[in-house]
N, C-alpha and C positions, 0 to 999 in steps of 0.2 A: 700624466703619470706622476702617482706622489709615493716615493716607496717611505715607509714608515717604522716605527719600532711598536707591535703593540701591548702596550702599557692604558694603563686607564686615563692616565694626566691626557696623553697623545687627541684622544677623543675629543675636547673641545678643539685641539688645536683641526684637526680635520673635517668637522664641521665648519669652524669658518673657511676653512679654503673650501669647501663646498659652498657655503652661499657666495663668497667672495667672483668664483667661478661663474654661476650658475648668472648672479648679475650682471657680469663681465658679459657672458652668453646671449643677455635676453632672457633669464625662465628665471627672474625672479620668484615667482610663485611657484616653483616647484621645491623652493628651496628647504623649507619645513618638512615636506617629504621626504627629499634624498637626504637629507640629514642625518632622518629617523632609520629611514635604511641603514644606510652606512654606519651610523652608530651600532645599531642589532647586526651587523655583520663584521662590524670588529670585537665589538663584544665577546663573536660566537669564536674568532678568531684568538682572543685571550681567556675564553673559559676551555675550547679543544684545543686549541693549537699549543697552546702554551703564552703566559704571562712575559714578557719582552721578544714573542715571536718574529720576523722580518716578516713583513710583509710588505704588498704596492697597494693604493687606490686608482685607480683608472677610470675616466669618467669621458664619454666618446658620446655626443653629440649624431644622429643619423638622421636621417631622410626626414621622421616624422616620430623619432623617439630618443630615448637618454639613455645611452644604456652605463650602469654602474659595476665597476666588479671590483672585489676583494681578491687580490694573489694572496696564497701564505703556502710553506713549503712542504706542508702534509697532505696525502694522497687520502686520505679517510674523507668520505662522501660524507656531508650532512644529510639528514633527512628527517621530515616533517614526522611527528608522532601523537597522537591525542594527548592531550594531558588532564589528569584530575581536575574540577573543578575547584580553585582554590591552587593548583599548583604555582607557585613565586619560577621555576624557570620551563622550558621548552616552550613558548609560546612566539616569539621572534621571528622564526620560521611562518609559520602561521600569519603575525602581522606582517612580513616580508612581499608572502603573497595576495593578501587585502589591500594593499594601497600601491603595488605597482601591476601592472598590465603582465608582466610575465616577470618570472625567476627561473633561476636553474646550475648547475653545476658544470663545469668543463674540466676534465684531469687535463693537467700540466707536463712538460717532462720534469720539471722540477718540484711540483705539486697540485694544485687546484684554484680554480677561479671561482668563486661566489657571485654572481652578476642577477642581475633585475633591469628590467627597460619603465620607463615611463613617457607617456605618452606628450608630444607637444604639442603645441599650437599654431598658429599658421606659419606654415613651412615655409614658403614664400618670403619674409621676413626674417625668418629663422636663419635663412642660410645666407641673407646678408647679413646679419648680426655675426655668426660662425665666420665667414672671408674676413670682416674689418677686425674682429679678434685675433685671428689668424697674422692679420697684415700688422699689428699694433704690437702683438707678441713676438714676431718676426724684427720685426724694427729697433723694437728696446734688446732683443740680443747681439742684433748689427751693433749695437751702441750710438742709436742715434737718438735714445731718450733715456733721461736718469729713470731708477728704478727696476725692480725685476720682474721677470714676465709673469704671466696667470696672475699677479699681484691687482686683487681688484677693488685698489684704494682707488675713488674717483678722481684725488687732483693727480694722481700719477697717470691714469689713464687719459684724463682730457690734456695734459701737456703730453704726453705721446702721440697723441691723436693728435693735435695742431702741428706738434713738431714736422709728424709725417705728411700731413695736409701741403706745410710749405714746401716740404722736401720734393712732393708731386706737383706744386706747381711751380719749381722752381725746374724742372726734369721738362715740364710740358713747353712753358717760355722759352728753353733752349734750343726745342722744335719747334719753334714758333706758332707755337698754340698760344689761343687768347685766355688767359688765368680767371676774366673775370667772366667772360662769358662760361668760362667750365663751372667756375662756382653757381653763379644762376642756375644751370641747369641741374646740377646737385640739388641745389636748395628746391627747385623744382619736383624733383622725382621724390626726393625724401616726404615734400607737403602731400604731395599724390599718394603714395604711401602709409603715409602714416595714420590714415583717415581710418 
């Protein structure tokens, strides 16, 4: 959850936290899309809502899809409307619904969510990629790794990642588990996998 001010400037800054994310996650490739989304949903956010309007972005990872939503604090329902050929605005809505799997509205008690799902890839992977994110982002807020969470600069993340690596097998040796046969077997399932 990224709550925001919307302004025009904000829009680059919220695209990269959406790729920064979305690689952090595994769905690099989705990233040009939810981008584009999310760009045409703050957009719509600072042409209805208002020009430095509060709003959140929320971007929740599921089973076998992405779902994205825009909070802002107005209860007026968007909706799709033909437009002239040649019309420069109302078209957003329209490309919203062409490049993700579904869209839709949910009133708020405070206002409304704009949200769109997009579809993933093997889920099986996915939802290991989601735990280790999970456990990396958990980690660097314990303050067991410099830098700030969702932040998905890779040397931040691969020293979060080893940092925690050590911290599990220094948890496991004190159980007198063997660290080097756990690595093997890591290294194991990951080759299996990643086929």
């Amino acid at each position: 959850m990224l709550p925001f001010e919307a302004v025009p400037a904000r829009v680059r800054v919220l695209r990269r936290y959406v790729r920064d994310q979305l690689t952090q996650w595994g769905f690099p490739a989705l990233a040009d899309e939810v981008q584009l989304a999310v760009t045409e949903l703050v957009t719509n956010v600072i042409k209805h809502v208002g020009d430095g309007a509060a709003a959140t972005l929320v971007m929740e990872p599921r089973n076998r899809s992405l779902r994205v939503e825009i909070h802002d604090q107005s209860h007026a329902v968007p909706w799709s409307v033909e437009q002239e050929c040649g019309a420069e605005c109302g078209r957003g809505l329209h490309l919203l619904a062409g490049m993700s799997a579904d869209w839709g509205t949910v009133v708020t008690a405070t206002g409304k969510a704009v949200w769109c799902e997009f579809v993933l890839g093997d889920a099986g992977r996915c939802l290991r990629i989601q735990r280790a994110a999970a456990a990396v982002e958990g980690y660097q807020m314990a303050g067991g790794s410099p830098g700030r969470p969702g932040i998905g600069r890779l040397p931040v993340l691969e020293t979060s990642a080893t940092e925690l690596i050590a911290d599990l097998l220094h948890w496991l040796t004190a159980r007198g588990g063997d660290p080097d046969a756990i690595l093997e077997r890591a290294q194991m399932h990951f080759e299996a996998e990643a086929v």
